[in-house]
One Martini backbone bead per residue (centre of mass of N, CA, C, O) as a GRO file, in nm:
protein
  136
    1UNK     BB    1   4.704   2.269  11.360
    2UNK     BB    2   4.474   2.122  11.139
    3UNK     BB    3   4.181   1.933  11.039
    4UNK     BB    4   3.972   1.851  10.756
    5UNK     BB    5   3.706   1.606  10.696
    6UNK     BB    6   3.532   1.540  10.380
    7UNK     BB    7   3.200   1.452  10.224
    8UNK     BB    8   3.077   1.496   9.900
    9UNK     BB    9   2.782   1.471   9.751
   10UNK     BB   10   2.590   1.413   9.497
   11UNK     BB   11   2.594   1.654   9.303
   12UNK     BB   12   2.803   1.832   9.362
   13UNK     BB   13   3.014   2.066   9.370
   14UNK     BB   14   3.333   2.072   9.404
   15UNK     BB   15   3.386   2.376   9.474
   16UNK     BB   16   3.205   2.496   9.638
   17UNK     BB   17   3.223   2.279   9.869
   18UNK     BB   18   3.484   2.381   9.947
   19UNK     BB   19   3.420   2.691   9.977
   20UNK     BB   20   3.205   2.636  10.205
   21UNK     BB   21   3.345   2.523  10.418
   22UNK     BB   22   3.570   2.754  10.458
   23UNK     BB   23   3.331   2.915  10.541
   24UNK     BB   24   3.230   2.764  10.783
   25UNK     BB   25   3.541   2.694  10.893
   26UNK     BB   26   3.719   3.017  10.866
   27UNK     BB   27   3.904   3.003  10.699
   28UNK     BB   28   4.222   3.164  10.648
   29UNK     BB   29   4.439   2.906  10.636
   30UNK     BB   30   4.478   2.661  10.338
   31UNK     BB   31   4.510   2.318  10.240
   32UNK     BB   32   4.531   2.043  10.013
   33UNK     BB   33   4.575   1.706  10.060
   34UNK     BB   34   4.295   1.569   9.962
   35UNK     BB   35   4.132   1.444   9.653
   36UNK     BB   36   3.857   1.174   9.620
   37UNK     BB   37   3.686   1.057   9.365
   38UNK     BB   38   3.398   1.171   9.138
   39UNK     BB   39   3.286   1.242   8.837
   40UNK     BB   40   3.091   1.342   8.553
   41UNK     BB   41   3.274   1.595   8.537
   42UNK     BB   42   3.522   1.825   8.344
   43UNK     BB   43   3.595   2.169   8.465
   44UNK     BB   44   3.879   2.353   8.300
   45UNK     BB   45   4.173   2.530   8.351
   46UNK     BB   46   4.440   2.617   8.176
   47UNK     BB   47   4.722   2.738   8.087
   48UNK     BB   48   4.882   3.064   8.111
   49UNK     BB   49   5.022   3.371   8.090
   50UNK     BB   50   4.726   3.529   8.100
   51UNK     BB   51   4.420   3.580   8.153
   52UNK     BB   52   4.343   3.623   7.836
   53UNK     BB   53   4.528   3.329   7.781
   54UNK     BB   54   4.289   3.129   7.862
   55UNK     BB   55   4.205   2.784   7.889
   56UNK     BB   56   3.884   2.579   7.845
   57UNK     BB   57   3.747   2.304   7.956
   58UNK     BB   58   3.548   1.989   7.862
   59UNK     BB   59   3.426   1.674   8.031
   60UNK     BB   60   3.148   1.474   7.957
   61UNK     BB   61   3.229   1.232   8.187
   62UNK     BB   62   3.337   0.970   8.383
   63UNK     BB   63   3.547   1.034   8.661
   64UNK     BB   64   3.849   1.031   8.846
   65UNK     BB   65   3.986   1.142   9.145
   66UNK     BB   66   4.338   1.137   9.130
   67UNK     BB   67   4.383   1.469   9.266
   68UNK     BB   68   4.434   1.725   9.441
   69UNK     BB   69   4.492   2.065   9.520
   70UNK     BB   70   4.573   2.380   9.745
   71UNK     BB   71   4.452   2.700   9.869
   72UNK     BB   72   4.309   2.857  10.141
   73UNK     BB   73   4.078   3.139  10.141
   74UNK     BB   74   3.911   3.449  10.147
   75UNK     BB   75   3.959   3.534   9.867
   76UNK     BB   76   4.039   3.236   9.749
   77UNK     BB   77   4.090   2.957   9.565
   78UNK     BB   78   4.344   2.747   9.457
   79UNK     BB   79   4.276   2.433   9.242
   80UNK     BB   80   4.421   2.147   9.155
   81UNK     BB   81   4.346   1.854   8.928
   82UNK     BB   82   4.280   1.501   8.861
   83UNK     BB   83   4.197   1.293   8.616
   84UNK     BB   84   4.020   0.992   8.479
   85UNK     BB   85   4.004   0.768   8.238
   86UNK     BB   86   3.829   0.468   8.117
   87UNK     BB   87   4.150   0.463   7.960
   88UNK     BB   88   4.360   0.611   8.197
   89UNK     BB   89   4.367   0.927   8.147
   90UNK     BB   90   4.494   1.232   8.188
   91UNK     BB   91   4.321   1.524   8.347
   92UNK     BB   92   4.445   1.877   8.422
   93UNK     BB   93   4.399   2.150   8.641
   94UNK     BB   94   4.205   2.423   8.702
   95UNK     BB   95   3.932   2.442   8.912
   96UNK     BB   96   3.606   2.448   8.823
   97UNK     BB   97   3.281   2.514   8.798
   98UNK     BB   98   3.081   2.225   8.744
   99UNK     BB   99   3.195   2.013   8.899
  100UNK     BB  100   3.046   1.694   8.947
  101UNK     BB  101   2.950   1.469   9.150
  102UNK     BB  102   2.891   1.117   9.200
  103UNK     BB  103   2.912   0.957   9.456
  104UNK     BB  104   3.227   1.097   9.600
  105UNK     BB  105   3.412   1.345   9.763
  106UNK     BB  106   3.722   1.284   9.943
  107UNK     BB  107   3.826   1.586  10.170
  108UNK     BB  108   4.166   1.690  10.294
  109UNK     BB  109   4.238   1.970  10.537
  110UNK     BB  110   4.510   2.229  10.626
  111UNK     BB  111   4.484   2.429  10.923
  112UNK     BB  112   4.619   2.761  10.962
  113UNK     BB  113   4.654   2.961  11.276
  114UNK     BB  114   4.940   3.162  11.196
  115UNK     BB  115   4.764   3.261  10.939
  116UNK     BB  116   4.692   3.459  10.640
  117UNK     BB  117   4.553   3.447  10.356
  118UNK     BB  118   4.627   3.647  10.021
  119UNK     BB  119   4.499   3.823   9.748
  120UNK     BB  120   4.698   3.986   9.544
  121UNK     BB  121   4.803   4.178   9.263
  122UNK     BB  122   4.944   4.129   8.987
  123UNK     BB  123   5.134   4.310   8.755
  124UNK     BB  124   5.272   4.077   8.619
  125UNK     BB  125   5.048   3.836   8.587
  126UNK     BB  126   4.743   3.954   8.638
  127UNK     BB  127   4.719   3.797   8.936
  128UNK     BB  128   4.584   3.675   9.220
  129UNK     BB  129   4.868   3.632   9.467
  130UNK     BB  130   4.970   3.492   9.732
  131UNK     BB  131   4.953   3.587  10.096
  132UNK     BB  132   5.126   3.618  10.371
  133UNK     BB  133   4.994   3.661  10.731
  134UNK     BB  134   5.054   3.739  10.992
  135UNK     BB  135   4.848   3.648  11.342
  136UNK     BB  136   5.060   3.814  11.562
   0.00000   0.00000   0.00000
């Protein structure tokens, strides 16, 4: 196991930046430990039980990114997020693109060396879902 962690720059988006990352750093397997700092807005996808049942959100407003988490794959990134608003109430789901940096957002990201995620669709969810794969 190694970590990187990074700092995105203002203005950046949030999921291309961690995106970003994975790719320059051939990320195979890895897990979202930790994402602190701001956005002006927060893009999210709601739980559904079908991907044609996915409600999207959006908050145009300067929020506080109180948690990260997800894995990450060559296939594709799972992070959920959770933003605070200037009343303290809070509001997550799945990050989607579009999410804009405000001042800084500080991720620390957990790769794993002994094996490889891939995302293959499942016929029950309908959603392209986590497999892992021993790379020995």
């Amino acid at each position: 196991m190694r970590q990187i962690t990074i700092r995105l720059q203002p203005n950046e988006d949030l999921r291309e930046g961690i995106e970003r990352i994975a790719r320059e750093h051939d990320i195979r397997a890895g897990c979202i430990l930790s994402i602190v700092g701001g956005v002006k807005n927060a893009n999210l996808r709601m739980a559904g039980s079908t991907p044609e049942a996915q409600t999207m959100w959006e908050w145009n407003e300067p929020l506080e990114i109180v948690s990260g988490t997800g894995t990450i794959s060559p296939d594709g990134c799972h992070i959920h997020a959770s933003f605070s608003r200037t009343d303290g109430s809070v509001i997550g789901g799945h990050l989607r693109q579009g999410c804009i940096v405000a001042l800084t957002a500080e991720i620390v990201l957990l790769i794993f060396d002994d094996v490889r995620y891939a995302r293959e669709r499942d016929e029950e969810t309908g959603f392209p879902e986590l497999v892992a794969v021993s790379r020995q």
